[in-house]
C-alpha positions in Angstrom: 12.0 14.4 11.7 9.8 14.5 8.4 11.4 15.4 5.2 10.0 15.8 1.7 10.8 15.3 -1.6 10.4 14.2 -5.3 11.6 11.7 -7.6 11.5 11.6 -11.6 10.4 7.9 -12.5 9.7 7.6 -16.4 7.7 10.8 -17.6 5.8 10.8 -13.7 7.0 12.8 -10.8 6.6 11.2 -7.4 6.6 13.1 -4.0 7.6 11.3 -0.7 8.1 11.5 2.5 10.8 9.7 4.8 11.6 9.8 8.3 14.3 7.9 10.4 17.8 7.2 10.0 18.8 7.5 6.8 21.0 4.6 7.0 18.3 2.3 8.4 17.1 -0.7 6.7 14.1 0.7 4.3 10.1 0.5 4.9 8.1 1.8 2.0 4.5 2.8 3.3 2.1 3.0 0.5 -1.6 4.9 0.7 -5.3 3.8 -0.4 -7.0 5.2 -3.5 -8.2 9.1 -2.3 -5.0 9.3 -0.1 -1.5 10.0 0.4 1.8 9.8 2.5 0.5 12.0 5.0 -2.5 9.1 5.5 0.7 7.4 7.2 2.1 10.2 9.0 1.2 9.0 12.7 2.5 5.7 12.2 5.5 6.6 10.1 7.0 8.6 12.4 6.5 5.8 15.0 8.0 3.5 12.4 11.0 5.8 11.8 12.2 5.2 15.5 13.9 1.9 14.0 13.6 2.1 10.4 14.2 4.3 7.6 10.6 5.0 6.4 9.4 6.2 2.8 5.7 7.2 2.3 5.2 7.6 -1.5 1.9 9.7 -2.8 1.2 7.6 -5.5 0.3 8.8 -9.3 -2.7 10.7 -9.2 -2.7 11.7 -5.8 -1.2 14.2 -3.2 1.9 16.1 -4.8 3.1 13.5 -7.2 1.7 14.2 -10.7 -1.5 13.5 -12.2 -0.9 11.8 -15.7 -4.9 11.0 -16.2 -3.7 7.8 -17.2 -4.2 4.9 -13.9 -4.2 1.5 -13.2 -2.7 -1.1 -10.4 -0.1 -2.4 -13.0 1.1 1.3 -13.9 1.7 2.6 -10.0 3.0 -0.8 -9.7 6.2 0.0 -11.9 5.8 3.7 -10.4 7.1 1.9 -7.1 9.3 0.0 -8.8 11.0 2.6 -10.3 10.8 5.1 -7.3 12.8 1.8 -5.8 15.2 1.9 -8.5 15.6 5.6 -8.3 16.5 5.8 -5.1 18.5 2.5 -4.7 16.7 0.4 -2.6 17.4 -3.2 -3.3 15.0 -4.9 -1.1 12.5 -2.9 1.3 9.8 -4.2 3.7 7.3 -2.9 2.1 3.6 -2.1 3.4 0.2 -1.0 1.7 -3.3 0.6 2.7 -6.4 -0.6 0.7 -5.4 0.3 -2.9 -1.5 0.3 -2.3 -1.9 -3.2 -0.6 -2.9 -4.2 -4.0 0.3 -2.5 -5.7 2.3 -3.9 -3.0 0.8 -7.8 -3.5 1.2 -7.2 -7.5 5.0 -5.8 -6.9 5.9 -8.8 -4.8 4.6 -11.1 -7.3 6.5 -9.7 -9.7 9.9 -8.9 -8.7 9.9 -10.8 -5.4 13.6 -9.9 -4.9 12.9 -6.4 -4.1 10.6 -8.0 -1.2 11.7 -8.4 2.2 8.6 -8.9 3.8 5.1 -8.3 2.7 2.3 -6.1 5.1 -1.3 -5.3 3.3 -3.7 -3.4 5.7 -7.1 -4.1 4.6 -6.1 -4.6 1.4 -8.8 -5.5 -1.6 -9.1 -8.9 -1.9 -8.4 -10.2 -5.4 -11.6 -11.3 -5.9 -14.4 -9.7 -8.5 -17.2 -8.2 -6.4 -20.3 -6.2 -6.9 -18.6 -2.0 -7.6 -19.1 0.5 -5.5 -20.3 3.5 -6.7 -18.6 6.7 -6.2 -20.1 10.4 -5.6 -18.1 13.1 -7.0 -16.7 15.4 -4.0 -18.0 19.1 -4.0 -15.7 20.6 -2.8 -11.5 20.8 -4.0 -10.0 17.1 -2.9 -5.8 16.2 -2.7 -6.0 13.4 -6.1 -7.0 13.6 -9.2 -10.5 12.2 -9.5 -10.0 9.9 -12.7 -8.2 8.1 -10.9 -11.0 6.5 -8.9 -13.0 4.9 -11.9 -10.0 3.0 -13.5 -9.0 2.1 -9.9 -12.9 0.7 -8.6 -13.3 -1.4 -11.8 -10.1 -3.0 -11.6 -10.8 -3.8 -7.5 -14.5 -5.3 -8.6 -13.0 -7.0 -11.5 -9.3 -8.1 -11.4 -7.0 -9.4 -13.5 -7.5 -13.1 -12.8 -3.5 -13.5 -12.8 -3.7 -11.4 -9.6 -5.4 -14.3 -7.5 -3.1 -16.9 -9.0 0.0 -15.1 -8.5 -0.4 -14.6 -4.5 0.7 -18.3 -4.5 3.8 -16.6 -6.1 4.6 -14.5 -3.2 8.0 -15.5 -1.1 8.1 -12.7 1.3 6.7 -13.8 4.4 3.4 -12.0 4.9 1.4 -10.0 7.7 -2.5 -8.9 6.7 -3.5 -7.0 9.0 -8.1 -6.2 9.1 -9.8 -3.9 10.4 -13.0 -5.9 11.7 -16.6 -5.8 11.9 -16.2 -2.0 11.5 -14.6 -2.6 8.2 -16.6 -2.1 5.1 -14.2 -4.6 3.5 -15.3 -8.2 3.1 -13.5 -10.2 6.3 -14.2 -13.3 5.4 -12.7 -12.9 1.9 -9.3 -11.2 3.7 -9.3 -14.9 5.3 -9.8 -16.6 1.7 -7.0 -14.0 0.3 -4.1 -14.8 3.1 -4.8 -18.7 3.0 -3.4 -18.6 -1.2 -0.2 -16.8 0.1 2.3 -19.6 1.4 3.7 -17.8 4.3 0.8 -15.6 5.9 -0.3 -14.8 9.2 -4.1 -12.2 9.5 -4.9 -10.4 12.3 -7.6 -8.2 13.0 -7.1 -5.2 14.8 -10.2 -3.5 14.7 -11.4 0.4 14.3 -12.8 -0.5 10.4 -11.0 0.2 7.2 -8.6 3.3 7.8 -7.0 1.0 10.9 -3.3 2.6 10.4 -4.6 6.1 11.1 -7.6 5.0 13.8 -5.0 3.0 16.1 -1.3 3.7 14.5 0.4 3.1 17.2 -1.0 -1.1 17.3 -0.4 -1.3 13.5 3.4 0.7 14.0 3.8 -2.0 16.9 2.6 -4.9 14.7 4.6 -3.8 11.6 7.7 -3.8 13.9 7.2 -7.0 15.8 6.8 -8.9 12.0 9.4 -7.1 10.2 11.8 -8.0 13.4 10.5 -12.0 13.8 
């Protein structure tokens, strides 16, 4: 069963959802930029059959709030403190696209909140050429500044953020969407061989994997976080 709620961290209100035994060991699923929790819903709820799963909506988007102010490094200490908040000491903790890079910079950082790492097509660290963006016409679930802050950081990162994924303890599942993908591949590889304990796979169906074949990614998560 799916429930829902919020959390006060700082001066931003955060809405999740969880699912499982409440007294299972904790998996924190986090969304891409233009998501939310309920990107994870299909896989979650396969995911809650052994674990206790939280979905956060992170700043910006779904129900949590919209502060117009966004960057990695700020929903970064959002998770942290969401963490905090509701006592979770260390979580396997997973992210989609944009929360793959919150999840790589919160492992860096506080890599005793980090059981194990799992980023699903997550933005390699890397700069790159941006992407442009076309404003939606019609009402969207997240607040659209958030996407420009968010774009500029993924085409030109902090160069700290490369380094620091030598940093990273947790042992570490990537997991790529394949020639469907419009992520870079090749630079998923380049990303995983600077983490010391990382294993890629490719599961195919392109860059929204988790919600094209949840079950495979629920089954993969599982197999890792059980190894």
């Amino acid at each position: 069963m799916e429930d829902q709620s919020v959390v006060d961290v700082g001066d931003v209100r955060l809405a999740y959802r969880t699912w499982g035994d409440p007294f299972g060991s904790p998996v924190v699923l986090l969304h891409g930029l233009g998501g939310s929790a309920a990107s994870w819903e299909a896989a979650a709820g396969l995911l809650g059959e052994q674990w206790r799963v939280y979905a956060l909506d992170l700043r910006g988007h779904g129900e949590s709030d919209w502060p117009d102010e966004y960057s990695f490094e700020l929903m970064r200490d959002d998770v942290l403190g969401f963490l905090d908040e509701c006592e979770l000491d260390r979580v396997g903790l997973v992210g989609h696209s944009m929360g793959g890079v919150v999840a790589h910079l919160l492992a860096q950082e506080h890599a005793d909140r980090v059981e194990r790492l799992v980023l699903v097509e997550s933005p390699p660290p890397f700069p790159s050429e941006p992407k442009p963006a076309a404003e939606p016409e019609g009402p969207v679930d997240y607040d659209w500044a958030v996407v420009a802050p968010i774009r500029a950081e993924v085409a030109d990162p902090d160069p700290g953020w490369a380094a620091g994924l030598g940093e990273i303890v947790a042992p570490t599942l990537m997991i790529a969407g394949g020639p469907e993908s419009t992520m870079p591949q090749g630079r998923l590889q380049d990303m995983a061989s600077l983490i010391p304990d990382c294993r890629l796979i490719t599961i195919g169906g392109g860059h929204r994997v988790h919600e094209v074949h949840p079950d495979q990614v629920a089954q993969q998560i599982t197999e890792f976080f059980t190894s």
